[in-house]
Structure formats: structure tokens, C-alpha cells
MARLONU-351156 format. One line per field, with one value per residue (C-alpha): x, y, z; residue in one letter. Coordinates in nm, 2 decimals. Each point is the difference from the previous one (the first is absolute). Example, Ala and Ser with C-alpha at 12.3 -4.5 7.8 and 13.67 -1.06 7.14 Angstrom:
<selums>
X: (1.23; 0.14)
Y: (-0.45; 0.34)
Z: (0.78; -0.07)
type: (A; S)
</selums>
This chain:
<selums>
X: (-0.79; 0.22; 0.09; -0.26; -0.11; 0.29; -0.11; 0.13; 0.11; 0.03; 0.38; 0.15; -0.07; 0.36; 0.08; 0.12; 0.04; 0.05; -0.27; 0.13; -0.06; -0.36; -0.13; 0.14; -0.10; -0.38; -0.05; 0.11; -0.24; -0.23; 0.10; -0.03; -0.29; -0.21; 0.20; -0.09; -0.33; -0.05; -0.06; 0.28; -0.03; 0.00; 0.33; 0.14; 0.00; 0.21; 0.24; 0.03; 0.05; 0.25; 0.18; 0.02; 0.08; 0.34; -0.05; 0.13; -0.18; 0.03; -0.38; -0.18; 0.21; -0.18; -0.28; -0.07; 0.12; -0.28; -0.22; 0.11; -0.02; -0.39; -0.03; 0.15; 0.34; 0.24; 0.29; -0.01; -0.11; 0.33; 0.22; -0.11; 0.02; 0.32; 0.10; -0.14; 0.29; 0.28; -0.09; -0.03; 0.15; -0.12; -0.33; -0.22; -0.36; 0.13; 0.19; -0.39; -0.19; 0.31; -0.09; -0.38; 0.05; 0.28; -0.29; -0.25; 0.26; 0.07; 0.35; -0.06; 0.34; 0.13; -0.33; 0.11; 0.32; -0.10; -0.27; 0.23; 0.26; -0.28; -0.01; 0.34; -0.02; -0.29; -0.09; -0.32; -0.13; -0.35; -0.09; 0.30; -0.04; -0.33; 0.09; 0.31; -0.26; -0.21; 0.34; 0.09; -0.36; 0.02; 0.35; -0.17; 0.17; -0.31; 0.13; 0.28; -0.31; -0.20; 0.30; 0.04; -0.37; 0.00; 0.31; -0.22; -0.33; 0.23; 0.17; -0.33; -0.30; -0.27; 0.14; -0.27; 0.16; 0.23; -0.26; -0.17; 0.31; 0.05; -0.35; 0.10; 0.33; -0.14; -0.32; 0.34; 0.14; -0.33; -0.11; -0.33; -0.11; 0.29; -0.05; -0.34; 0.12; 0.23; -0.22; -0.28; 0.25; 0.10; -0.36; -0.08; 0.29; -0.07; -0.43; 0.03; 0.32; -0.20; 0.30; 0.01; -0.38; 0.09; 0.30; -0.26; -0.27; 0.30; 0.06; -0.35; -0.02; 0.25; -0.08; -0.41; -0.16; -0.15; -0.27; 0.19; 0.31; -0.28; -0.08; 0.36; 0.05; -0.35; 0.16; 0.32; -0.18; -0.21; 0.30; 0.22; -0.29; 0.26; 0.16; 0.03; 0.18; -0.30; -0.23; 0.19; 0.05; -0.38; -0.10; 0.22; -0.16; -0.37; 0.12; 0.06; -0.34; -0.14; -0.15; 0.17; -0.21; 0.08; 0.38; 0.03; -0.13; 0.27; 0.26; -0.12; 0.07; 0.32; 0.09; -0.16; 0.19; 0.35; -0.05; -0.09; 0.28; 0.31; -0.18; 0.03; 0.37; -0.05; 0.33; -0.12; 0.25; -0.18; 0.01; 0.40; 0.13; 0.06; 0.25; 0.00; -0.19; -0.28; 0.02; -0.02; -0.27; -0.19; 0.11; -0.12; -0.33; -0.05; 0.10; -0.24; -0.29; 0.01; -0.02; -0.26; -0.15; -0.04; 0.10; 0.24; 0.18; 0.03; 0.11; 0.28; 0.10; 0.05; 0.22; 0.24; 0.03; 0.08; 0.27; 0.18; -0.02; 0.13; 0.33; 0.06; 0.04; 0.32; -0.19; 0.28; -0.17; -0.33; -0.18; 0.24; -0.31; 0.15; -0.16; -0.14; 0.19; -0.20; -0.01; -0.15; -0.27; -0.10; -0.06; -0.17; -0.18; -0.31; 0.00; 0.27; -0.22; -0.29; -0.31; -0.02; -0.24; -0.19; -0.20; -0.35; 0.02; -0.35; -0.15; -0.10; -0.41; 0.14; 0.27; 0.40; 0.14; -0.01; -0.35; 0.21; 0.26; 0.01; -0.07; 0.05; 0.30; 0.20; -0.12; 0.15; 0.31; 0.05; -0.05; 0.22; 0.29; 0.16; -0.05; -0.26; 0.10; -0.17; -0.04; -0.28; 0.00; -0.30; -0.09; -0.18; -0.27; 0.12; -0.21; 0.14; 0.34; 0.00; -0.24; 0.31; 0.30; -0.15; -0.06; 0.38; 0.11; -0.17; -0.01; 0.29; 0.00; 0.37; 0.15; 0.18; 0.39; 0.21; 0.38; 0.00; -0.17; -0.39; -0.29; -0.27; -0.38; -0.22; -0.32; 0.07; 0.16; -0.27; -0.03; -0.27; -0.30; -0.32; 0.09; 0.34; -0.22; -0.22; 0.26; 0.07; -0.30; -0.09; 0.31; -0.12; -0.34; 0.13; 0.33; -0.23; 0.24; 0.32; -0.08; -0.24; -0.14; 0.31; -0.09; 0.22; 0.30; 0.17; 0.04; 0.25; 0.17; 0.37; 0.10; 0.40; 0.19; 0.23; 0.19; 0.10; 0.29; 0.18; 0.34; 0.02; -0.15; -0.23; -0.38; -0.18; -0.30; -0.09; 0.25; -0.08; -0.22; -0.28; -0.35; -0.26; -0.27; -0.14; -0.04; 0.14; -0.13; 0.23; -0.16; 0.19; -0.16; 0.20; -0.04; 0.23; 0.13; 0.20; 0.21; 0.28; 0.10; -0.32; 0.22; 0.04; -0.17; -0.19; 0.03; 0.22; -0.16; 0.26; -0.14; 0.10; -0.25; 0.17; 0.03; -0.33; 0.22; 0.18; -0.09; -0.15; 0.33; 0.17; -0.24; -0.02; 0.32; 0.32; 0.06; 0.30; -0.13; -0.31; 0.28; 0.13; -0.32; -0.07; 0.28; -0.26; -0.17; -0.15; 0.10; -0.37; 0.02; -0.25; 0.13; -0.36; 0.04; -0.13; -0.33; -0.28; -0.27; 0.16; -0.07; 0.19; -0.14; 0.21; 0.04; 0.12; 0.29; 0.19; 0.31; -0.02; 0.18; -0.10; 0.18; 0.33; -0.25; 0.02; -0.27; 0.02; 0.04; -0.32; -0.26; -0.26; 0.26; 0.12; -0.04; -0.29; -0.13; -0.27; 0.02; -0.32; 0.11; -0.32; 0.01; 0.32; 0.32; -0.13; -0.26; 0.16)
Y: (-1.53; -0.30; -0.15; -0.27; 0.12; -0.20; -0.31; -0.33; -0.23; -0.36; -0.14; -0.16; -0.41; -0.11; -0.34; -0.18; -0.37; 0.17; -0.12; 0.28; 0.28; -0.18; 0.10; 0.34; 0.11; -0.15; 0.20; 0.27; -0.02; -0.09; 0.32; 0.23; -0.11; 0.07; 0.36; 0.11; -0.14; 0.21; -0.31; 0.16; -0.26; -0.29; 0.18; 0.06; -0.38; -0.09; 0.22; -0.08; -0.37; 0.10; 0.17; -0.24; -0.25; 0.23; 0.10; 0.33; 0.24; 0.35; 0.06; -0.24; 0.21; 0.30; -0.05; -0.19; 0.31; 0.21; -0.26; 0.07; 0.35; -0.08; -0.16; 0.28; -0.23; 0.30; -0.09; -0.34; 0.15; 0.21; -0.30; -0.20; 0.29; 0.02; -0.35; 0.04; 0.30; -0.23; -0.25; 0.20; 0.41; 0.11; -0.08; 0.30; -0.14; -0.12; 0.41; 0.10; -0.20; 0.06; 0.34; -0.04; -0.23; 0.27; 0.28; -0.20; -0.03; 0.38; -0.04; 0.31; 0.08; -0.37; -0.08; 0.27; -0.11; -0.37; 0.10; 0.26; -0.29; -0.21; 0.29; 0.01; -0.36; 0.01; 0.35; -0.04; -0.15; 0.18; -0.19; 0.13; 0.35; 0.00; -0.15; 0.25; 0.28; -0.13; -0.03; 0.36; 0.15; -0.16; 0.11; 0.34; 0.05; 0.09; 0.18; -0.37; -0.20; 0.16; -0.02; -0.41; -0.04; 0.18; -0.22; -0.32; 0.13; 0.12; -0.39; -0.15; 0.23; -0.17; -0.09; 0.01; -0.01; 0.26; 0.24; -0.07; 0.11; 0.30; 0.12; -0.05; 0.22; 0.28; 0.00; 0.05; 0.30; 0.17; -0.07; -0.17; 0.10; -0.22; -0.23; -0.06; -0.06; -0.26; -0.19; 0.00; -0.20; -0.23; -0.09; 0.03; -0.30; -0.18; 0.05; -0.20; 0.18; 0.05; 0.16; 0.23; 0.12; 0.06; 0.25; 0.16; 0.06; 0.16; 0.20; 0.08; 0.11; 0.25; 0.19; 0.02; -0.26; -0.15; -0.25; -0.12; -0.04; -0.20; -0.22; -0.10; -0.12; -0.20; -0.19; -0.02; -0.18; -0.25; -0.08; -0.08; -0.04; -0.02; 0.33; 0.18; 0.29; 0.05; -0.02; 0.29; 0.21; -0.04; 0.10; 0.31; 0.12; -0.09; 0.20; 0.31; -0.04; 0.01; -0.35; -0.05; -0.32; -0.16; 0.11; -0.14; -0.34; 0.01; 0.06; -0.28; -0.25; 0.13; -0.06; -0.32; -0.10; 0.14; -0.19; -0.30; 0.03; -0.19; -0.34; 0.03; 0.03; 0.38; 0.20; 0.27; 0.17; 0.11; -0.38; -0.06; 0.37; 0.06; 0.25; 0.01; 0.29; -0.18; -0.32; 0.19; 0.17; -0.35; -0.09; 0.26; -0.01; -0.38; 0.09; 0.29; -0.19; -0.28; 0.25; 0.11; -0.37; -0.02; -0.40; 0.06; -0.37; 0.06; 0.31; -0.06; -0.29; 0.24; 0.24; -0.28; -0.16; 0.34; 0.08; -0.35; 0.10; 0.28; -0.11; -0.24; 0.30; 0.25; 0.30; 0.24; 0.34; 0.04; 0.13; -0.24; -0.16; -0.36; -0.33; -0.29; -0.33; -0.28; -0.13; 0.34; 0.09; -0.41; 0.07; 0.34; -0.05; -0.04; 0.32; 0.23; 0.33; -0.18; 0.14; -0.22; 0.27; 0.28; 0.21; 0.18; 0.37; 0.07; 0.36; 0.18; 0.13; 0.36; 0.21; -0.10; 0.31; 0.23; 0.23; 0.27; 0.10; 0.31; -0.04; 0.34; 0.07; -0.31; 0.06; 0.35; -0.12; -0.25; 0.23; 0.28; -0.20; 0.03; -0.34; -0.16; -0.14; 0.00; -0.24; -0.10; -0.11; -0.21; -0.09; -0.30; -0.08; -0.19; -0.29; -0.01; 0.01; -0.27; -0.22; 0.08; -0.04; -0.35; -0.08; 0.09; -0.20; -0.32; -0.06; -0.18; 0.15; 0.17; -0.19; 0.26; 0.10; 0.29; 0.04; 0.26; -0.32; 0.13; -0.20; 0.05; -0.05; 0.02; 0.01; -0.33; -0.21; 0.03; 0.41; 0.07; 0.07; 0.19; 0.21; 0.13; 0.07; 0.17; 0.27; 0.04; 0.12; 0.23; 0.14; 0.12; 0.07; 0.24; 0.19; 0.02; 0.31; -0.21; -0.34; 0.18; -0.32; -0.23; -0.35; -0.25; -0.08; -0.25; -0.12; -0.09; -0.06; -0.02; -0.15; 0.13; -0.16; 0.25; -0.33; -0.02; 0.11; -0.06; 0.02; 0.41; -0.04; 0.22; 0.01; 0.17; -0.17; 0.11; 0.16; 0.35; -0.04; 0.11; -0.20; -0.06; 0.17; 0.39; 0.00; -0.21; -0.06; -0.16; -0.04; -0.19; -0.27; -0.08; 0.17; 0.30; -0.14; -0.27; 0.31; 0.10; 0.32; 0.20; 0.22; -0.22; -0.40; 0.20; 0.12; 0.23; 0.17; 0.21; 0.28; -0.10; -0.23; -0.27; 0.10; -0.15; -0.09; -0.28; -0.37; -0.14; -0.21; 0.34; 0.19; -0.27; -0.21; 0.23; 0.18; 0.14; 0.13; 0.13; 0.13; 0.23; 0.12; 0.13; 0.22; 0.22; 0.03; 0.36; -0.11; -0.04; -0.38; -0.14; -0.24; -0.15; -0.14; -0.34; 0.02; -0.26; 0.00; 0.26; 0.07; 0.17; 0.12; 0.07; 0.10; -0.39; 0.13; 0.14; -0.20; -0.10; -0.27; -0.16; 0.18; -0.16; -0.17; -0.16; -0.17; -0.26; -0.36; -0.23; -0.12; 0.26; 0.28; -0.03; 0.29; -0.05; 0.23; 0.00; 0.16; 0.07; 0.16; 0.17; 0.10; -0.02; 0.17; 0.22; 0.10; 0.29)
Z: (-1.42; 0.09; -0.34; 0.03; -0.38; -0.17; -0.14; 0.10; -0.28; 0.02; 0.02; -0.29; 0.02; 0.01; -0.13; 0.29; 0.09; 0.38; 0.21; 0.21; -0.30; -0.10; 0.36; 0.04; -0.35; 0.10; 0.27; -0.18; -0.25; 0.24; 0.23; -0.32; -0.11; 0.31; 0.06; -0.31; 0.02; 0.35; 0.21; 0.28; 0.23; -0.24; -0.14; 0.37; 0.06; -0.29; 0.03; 0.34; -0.08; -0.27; 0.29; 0.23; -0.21; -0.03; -0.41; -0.06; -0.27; 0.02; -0.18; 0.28; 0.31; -0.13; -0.11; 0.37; 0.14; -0.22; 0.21; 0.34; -0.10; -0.07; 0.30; 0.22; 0.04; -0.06; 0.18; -0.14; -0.38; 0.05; 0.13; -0.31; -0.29; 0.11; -0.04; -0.32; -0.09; 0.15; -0.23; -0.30; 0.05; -0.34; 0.08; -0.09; 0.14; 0.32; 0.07; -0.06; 0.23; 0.27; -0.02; 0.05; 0.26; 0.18; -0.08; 0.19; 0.30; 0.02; -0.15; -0.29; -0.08; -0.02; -0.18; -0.23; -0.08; -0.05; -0.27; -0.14; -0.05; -0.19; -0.23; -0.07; -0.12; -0.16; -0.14; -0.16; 0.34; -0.02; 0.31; 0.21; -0.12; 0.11; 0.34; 0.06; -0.05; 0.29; 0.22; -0.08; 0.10; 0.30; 0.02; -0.03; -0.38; -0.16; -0.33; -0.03; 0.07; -0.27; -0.24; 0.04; -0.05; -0.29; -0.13; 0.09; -0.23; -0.28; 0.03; 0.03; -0.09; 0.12; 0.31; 0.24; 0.32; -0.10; -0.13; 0.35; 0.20; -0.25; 0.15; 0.37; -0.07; -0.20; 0.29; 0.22; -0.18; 0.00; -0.42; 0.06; -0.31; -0.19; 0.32; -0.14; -0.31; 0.05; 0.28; -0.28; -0.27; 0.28; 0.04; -0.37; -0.05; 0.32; 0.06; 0.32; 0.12; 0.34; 0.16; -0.31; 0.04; 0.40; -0.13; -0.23; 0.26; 0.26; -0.31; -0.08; 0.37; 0.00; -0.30; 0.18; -0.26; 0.28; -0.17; -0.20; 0.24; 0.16; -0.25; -0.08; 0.39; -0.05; -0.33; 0.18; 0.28; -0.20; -0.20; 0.33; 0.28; 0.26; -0.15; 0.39; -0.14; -0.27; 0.32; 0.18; -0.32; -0.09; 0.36; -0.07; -0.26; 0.18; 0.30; -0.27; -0.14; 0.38; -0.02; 0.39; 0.04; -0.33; 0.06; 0.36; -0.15; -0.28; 0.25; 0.22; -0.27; -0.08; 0.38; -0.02; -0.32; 0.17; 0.28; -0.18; -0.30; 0.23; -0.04; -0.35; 0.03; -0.04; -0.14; 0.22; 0.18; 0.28; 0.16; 0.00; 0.05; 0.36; 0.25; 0.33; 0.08; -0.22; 0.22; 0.33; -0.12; -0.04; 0.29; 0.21; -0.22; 0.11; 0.42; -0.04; -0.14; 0.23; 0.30; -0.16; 0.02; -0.34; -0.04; 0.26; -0.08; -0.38; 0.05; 0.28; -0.17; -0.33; 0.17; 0.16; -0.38; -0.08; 0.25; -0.07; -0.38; 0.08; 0.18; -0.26; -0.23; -0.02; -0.11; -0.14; 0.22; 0.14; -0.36; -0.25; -0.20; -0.08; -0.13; 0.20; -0.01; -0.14; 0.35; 0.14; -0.25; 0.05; 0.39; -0.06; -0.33; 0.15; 0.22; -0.13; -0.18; 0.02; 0.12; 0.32; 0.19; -0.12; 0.18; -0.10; -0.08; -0.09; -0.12; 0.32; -0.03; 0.14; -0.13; -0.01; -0.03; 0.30; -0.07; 0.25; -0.27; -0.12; -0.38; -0.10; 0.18; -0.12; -0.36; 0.05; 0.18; -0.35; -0.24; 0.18; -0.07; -0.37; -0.11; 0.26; 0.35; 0.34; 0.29; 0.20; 0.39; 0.13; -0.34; 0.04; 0.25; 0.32; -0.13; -0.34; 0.10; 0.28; -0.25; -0.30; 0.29; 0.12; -0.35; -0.13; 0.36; -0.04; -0.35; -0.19; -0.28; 0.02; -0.32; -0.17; 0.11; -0.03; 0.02; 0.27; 0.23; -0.02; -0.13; -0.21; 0.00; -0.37; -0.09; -0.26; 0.33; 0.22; 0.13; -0.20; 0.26; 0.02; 0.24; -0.16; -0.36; 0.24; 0.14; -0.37; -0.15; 0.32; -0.02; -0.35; 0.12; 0.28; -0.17; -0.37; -0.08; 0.06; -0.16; -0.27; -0.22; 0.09; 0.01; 0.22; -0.14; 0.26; 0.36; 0.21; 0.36; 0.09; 0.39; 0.10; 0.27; 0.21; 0.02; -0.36; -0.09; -0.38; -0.06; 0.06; 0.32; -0.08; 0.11; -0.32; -0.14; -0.41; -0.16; -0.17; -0.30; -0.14; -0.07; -0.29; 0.12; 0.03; 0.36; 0.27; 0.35; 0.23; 0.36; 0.32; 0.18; 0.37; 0.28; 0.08; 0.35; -0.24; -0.14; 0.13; -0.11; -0.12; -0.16; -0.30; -0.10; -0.30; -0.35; -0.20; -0.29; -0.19; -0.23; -0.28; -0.25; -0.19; -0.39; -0.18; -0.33; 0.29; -0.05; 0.31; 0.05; 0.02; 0.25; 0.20; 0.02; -0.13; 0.33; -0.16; -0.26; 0.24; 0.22; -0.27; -0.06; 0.37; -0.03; -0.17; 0.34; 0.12; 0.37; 0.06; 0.09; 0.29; 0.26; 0.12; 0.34; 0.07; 0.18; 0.07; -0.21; -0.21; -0.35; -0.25; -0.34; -0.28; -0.39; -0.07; -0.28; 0.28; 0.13; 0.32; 0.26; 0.34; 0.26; 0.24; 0.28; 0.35; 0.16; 0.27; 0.01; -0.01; -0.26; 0.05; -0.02; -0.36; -0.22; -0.20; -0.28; -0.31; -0.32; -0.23; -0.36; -0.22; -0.35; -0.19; -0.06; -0.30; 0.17; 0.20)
type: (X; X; X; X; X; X; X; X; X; X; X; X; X; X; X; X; X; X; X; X; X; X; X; X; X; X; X; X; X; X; X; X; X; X; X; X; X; X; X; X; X; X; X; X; X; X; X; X; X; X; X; X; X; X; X; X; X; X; X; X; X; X; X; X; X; X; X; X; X; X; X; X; X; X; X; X; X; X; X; X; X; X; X; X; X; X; X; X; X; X; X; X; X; X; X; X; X; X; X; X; X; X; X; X; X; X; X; X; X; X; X; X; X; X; X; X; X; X; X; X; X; X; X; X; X; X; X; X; X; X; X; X; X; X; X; X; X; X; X; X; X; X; X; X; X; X; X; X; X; X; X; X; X; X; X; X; X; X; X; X; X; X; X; X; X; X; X; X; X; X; X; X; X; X; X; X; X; X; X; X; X; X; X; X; X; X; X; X; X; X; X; X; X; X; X; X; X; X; X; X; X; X; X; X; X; X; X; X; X; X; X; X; X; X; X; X; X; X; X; X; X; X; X; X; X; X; X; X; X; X; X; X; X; X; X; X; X; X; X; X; X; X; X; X; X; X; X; X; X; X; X; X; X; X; X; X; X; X; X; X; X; X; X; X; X; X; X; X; X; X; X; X; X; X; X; X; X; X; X; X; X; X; X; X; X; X; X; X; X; X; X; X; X; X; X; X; X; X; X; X; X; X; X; X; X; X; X; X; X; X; X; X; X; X; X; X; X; X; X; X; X; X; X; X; X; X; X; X; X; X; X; X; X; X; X; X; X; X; X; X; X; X; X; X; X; X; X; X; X; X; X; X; X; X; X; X; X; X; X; X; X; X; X; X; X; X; X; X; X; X; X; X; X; X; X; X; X; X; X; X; X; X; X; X; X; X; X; X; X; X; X; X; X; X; X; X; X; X; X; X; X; X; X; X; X; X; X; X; X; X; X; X; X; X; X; X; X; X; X; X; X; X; X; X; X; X; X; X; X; X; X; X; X; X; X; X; X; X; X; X; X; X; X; X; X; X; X; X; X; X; X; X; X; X; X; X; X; X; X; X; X; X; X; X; X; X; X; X; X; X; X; X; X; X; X; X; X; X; X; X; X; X; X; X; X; X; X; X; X; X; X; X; X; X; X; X; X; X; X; X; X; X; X; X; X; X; X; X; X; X; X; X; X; X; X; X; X; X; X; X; X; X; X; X; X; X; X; X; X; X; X; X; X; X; X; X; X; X; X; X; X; X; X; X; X; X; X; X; X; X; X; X; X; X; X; X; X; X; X; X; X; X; X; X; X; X; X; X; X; X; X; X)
</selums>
């Protein structure tokens, strides 16, 4: 929430023989008439006149930085907001929107002071109360965040927007049940709250109510038809029912829609957050697809854009994710995590997963260990691997990006391919005694750059955590002559499970909190090597981390892996 649910209230008329005063106060009226009224752009050019005509008013300097905040403008929304404070200090609405605007920008802890401040001088802000408790979940603060969003419903009871975000934090903490609950009364005061009936099919979803999970996505979508993360979460729960074909078409749109979403001035982040192990990436992507001949001039002239962006920009280490310029993400808005080149993955007619495997032997080998872990080698066919390697080479669809400097590929972006569903449900075809009635929970692929290195200098790709699922198959992609120590490259699973009362933020973020819990370790850790088309099989609620890795320079030799997740946590 960013504060836009204040109304906006006509200025007092002031008697003035000031031709001066007559104009300023009728484009104010004119200027608060259309903001209220929703006409954004209308609103935008008045206050834009009354700014260059040099009239000060701290109202119209935030309110047109709520705008450029709409319009994906955050640098500018902050520049103005703040204007708007300098002109008048005590102003509560203004200490708000700065800290949605600083939220938006990845600024959390200033974000939290600035709405925190708005509190202090306005205590019965139910807007701000609700807006500090979505800065303190992403912040991590789950039980704070609860208790602000509780203070904005008992301000304001039928707050709709705050009943909404109630439902996101309780899903966070694990209470779908009261998650439920409060996503219902947000929809129940606000019927065409279609990001409201998206929360409450993701929380349908989890707690298994799977039809109706899928009709909440549906209404979600015909309330917001352009709704891409509706698209990705109802293809979710399609790929649970096993309606593969239905879910790879919902998926498609959702890529379609993502990919789409920046000419609408998009607030997505994933089109002006950059570092520079992301843009080498791209840039070896582009080099690598025009030797390929795959529109060899678009794409050399891509990676030469690239490299001139690139030292224009004083990246603070090699995995520092920073914001694009308004200059930058103009020259690269029409390529930067966009799906420029995809390549066809189809189903193959014959098997994917090698028919040599022992399936006995590796069901034993799983079951023999105390909580479920073995690994595979020549897991997939040589077909299906070079058809998934070529496919995870050429297509760019590597928009997600980590900290530690590697990037990620998901199903809702553009991953989502028949073959990689297919590897799926063999995999619980084969291993029945493993992945019992499991459906598919999720799919993924991380790339890591030996390259990369953040301000430890250390070359470690996920941090230890835990995942959502009941088992987890993590299988590696590039060759084995691009590794260069085979002692190491793979996976740590410790043997230790993370506690099921934990909050997925806990299990899967607080590594010191996960840290103190591996103490409990019975010394029976596995170190997993990395090995080409390697595949490692494991109870999903154990902690585990990507190991230290070294592989050699070049495009074609980055680490690559893919993880499949079945069933759900509560189902071990």
C-alpha cells in the first residue's frame, strides 16, 4: 500500500484580487479534481504546470510524487515527496508515501523510519500502520508486521487493503486458516479486490483446496485480465492437479504478460534492477547467440549496448544489485529481461529419464538414509539433457537475481516447457515408493558465474535453507570438463530437518537462526560432488546449501542446476 487511499480535498477558494493567486489556486482545483477523480495523467499535467510555473504547495509535490510512483518514476516520486516534507516537516501523508516510494526502491530500513515518523505525527494513521506492516514483512519482521496491521483494522475496521495484507502476513507465518479468514473479509468489503482473490487462491493452494484455489485465480484474472502473477499462480495449482497442458498454457501468458508489462510503465522490479554479474551474463548470452547465428546483427549489436552500459555504471562489487539510471533502463528497456529468444523444448516420444537406472537400488539407497537423500549419475537420457542444456543456453529467460551474483530461471518468466514437466512426472512414475502420490509443486533453474564474487569474496551460490516441498530433486546441467575441482561444485545436505513449527521466512531466509539449529547435527552431513547430469534426491525439509564451486571461464561453462519440489512440507 502506498497511501494513495487518502482522499484529496479541494483547497480553500481564497479571496484574492492577485491575478497571480487566481491561477495557482485554479490549477489546483483543477489538479485535485482530476487526482481524486483517478484521471492520473490529467492530474500529472497540472501539477506539472503548477510546477513550472514556480508555485510552491506541499499537497501538489506529493501527491505528483504518488504519480511518478504509478508510473514507475521512483527516483523522481522520491525527489518530489521530499520537497514536499521541506516545505511542510509535520506533514504526516507525505512521511507515508516517502516510505512506500523508499519500499519500492529497496530502501526497507529508511522506508521504515519515514513511515514510522508519519506515525508519530499522526497516530491514528490507519493507512501508515498498514503500510509499516508491509515494510516490516519484507524486512523479515513478521510477528511487528502483524502487530501494525492489526493497529490499522482496529483504526479502521473495514479497511480493505489492510485486511488484504493481514492475509499475506499470517500466510507468512504459517496460519492459513486465520490467513483465510482475513483474505475472505478483504474480499467481502472489496468484491473486486482482484489482488485480494489472487492471495486467497495462494492460500487455498497451500492448505490442498485445490478447486477452489482454482477458481479464486480465474476471478482474479477476469477482474484484472492482465493479472500475470494470477496467470503463474493459476498454472501452479493446474500443474498440482496434473492438467500439464492447461498449466504450460497458463504459464505462457504469464511470460507473455511479464514481458509485455514494461510498456505499461510496469513498477516491476525485474526491468531496473541490475549488478554486474547480471549484465555479463546478458552479455555473454547475446555473443553466444549470435555465434550461434541466431540474428547475429541484433544480437552483436545487443552485447556492445550492453558493454557500454556497463562502463557507464560503477557497480559497487561484482553481485551489488543496484538500480538503472533513467538514462540506462531508456537504452535497454526494450531488451533488458525480456524474452528476446526462446528456444523449443518439446516432450520427447521416448523416455527422459535414463531406462538403465537401477530403480530398486536407488529407492533402497533413499530410504536407507534417516530422513531420505540419495543421488543419481546419468539421470537423464543424452537426448533429454542436450535438448534441456540447449534449451537453458539459448533461451533468455534469466530474469531473476541473487545477492551471491547467480540468476534465476521460473516457470512464470518463460522456463515453463514440456519437456522439463515431462522429467517431472517420470520421475514419479519410476521412484513411485519415493514420490508416493506427490503432485508437482514447483520448478526452477539457477546459472552461477565462478566470476562473481560479493563483498566476502566468496564463491557460494544459495545459502543454507530449507524448501516448501516433501521431496526435492536438484539435478546439474553443464558438462563436467567446465569443473575444476570435482571434489566439490555440488550440494551440502546437513542432517538435520528444519523445525515444521518455522515460518517459511525462518527456514528459508534466517541463516542464523538455521545455523543454531545445525549445531544439533549427528555428524552425518553429505558433501555431494558436482557431476554432470547428476541428480540428487532428497527429503525437501532438510537444510541444505550449494557447495564453494570453481568452474572455468566462458558462457557454456557456467554452473547450471534445476530444482523440481513435489508435495509439500507437511507431507513428510
Amino acid at each position: 500500500m502506498k497511501g494513495f487511499g487518502e482522499k484529496y480535498k479541494n483547497p480553500e477558494k481564497k479571496k484574492s484580487n492577485s491575478n497571480k493567486q487566481t491561477i495557482k489556486d485554479q490549477i489546483l482545483s483543477k489538479a485535485f479534481k482530476q487526482h481524486s477523480q483517478g484521471n492520473l495523467q490529467e492530474a500529472k499535467k497540472y501539477y506539472e504546470n503548477f510546477i513550472n510555473k514556480g508555485f510552491l504547495d506541499h499537497r501538489v509535490f506529493s501527491n505528483y510524487g504518488m504519480i511518478l510512483l504509478n508510473l514507475g518514476e521512483l527516483e523522481k516520486a522520491e525527489i518530489f515527496t521530499r520537497k514536499a516534507i521541506e516545505l511542510h516537516p509535520n506533514y504526516a501523508m507525505a512521511y507515508s508515501n516517502l516510505g512506500g516510494i523508499l519500499k519500492d526502491l529497496g530502501k526497507l530500513q529508511e522506508a521504515e523510519l519515514s513511515t514510522r515518523k508519519a506515525i508519530e505525527l499522526h497516530p491514528n494513521y490507519a493507512m501508515a500502520y498498514s503500510n509499516l506492516g508491509g515494510i516490516l514483512k519484507d524486512l523479515g519482521k513478521l510477528q511487528e508486521a502483524e502487530l501494525s496491521t492489526r493497529k490499522a483494522i482496529e483504526l479502521k475496521p473495514n479497511f480493505a487493503d489492510a485486511h488484504y495484507s493481514m492475509g499475506n502476513i499470517l500466510r507468512d507465518l504459517g496460519k492459513l486458516q486465520e490467513a483465510e479468514l482475513s483474505t475472505r473479509k478483504a474480499i467481502e468489503l472489496k468484491p473486486n479486490f482482484a489482488d485480494a482473490h489472487y492471495s486467497m487462491g495462494n492460500i487455498l493452494r497451500d492448505l490442498g483446496k485445490l478447486q477452489e484455489a482454482e477458481l479464486s485465480q480465474r476471478k482474479a484474472i477476469e477482474l484484472k485480465p492482465n493479472f500475470a502473477k494470477a496467470y503463474e499462480a493459476l498454472g501452479l495449482v493446474l500443474l498440482e492437479k496434473n492438467k500439464y497442458d492447461l498449466s504450460l498454457i497458463y504459464f505462457s501468458e504469464s511470460a507473455k504478460l511479464l514481458n509485455d508489462q514494461i510498456e505499461n510503465n510496469s513498477n516491476d522490479q525485474r526491468f531496473k534492477i541490475i549488478s554486474k554479474a547480471k549484465i555479463e551474463h546478458d552479455i555473454e548470452q547475446f555473443e553466444y547467440l549470435a555465434s550461434k547465428n541466431y540474428d547475429v546483427k541484433k544480437f552483436t549489436d545487443l552485447a556492445l549496448l550492453y558493454k557500454k552500459v556497463a562502463l557507464e555504471i560503477n557497480f559497487p562489487s561484482d553481485t551489488s544489485l543496484i538500480y538503472l539510471n533513467n538514462k540506462h533502463q531508456s537504452l535497454l528497456k526494450d531488451s533488458y529481461n525480456r524474452i528476446l529468444h526462446k528456444l523449443e523444448s518439446p516432450k520427447l516420444k521416448e523416455e527422459v529419464i535414463n531406462n538403465s537406472l537401477n530403480i530398486e537400488q536407488i529407492t533402497n539407497d533413499y530410504f536407507s538414509h534417516e530422513f531420505g537423500l540419495t543421488y543419481i549419475d546419468n539421470f537423464l537420457s543424452s537426448k533429454a539433457i542436450k535438448s534441456l542444456r540447449d534449451f537453458l543456453l539459448e533461451s533468455t529467460i534469466w530474469f531473476n537475481i541473487k545477492q551471491n551474483g547467480y540468476v534465476g530461471a521460473f516457470l512464470r518468466e518463460g522456463f515453463a516447457n514440456p519437456l522439463i514437466i515431462q522429467i517431472a512426472d517420470e520421475l514419479k512414475t519410476k521412484f513411485p515408493k519415493i514420490f508416493k502420490n506427490y503432485p508437482i509443486n514447483h520448478i526452477w533453474a539457477f546459472k552461477y558465474d565462478s566470476r562473481a564474487k560479493n563483498k566476502k569474496s566468496s564463491l557460494r551460490g544459495i545459502n543454507v535453507h530449507a524448501d516448501f516441498a516433501a521431496i526435492n530433486v536438484n539435478f546439474w546441467i553443464t558438462p563436467k570438463k567446465a569443473n575444476l575441482n570435482p571434489k566439490s561444485g555440488g550440494l551440502i545436505v546437513y542432517d538435520v530437518e528444519a523445525p515444521k513449527k518455522w515460518d517459511f521466512d525462518t527456514f528459508n531466509n534466517d541463516e542464523k537462526r538455521i545455523r543454531e539449529e545445525l549445531k544439533k547435527s549427528k555428524g552425518n552431513t553429505k558433501v555431494i560432488p558436482y557431476n554432470e547430469n547428476r541428480a540428487v534426491i532428497f527429503n525437501s525439509n532438510l537444510f541444505h546449501e550449494t557447495d564453494s564451486y570453481e568452474f572455468k571461464e566462458g558462457y557454456e561453462n557456467r554452473r547450471i542446476n534445476v530444482t523440481l519440489l513435489f508435495g509439500r512440507r507437511k507431507d513428510n
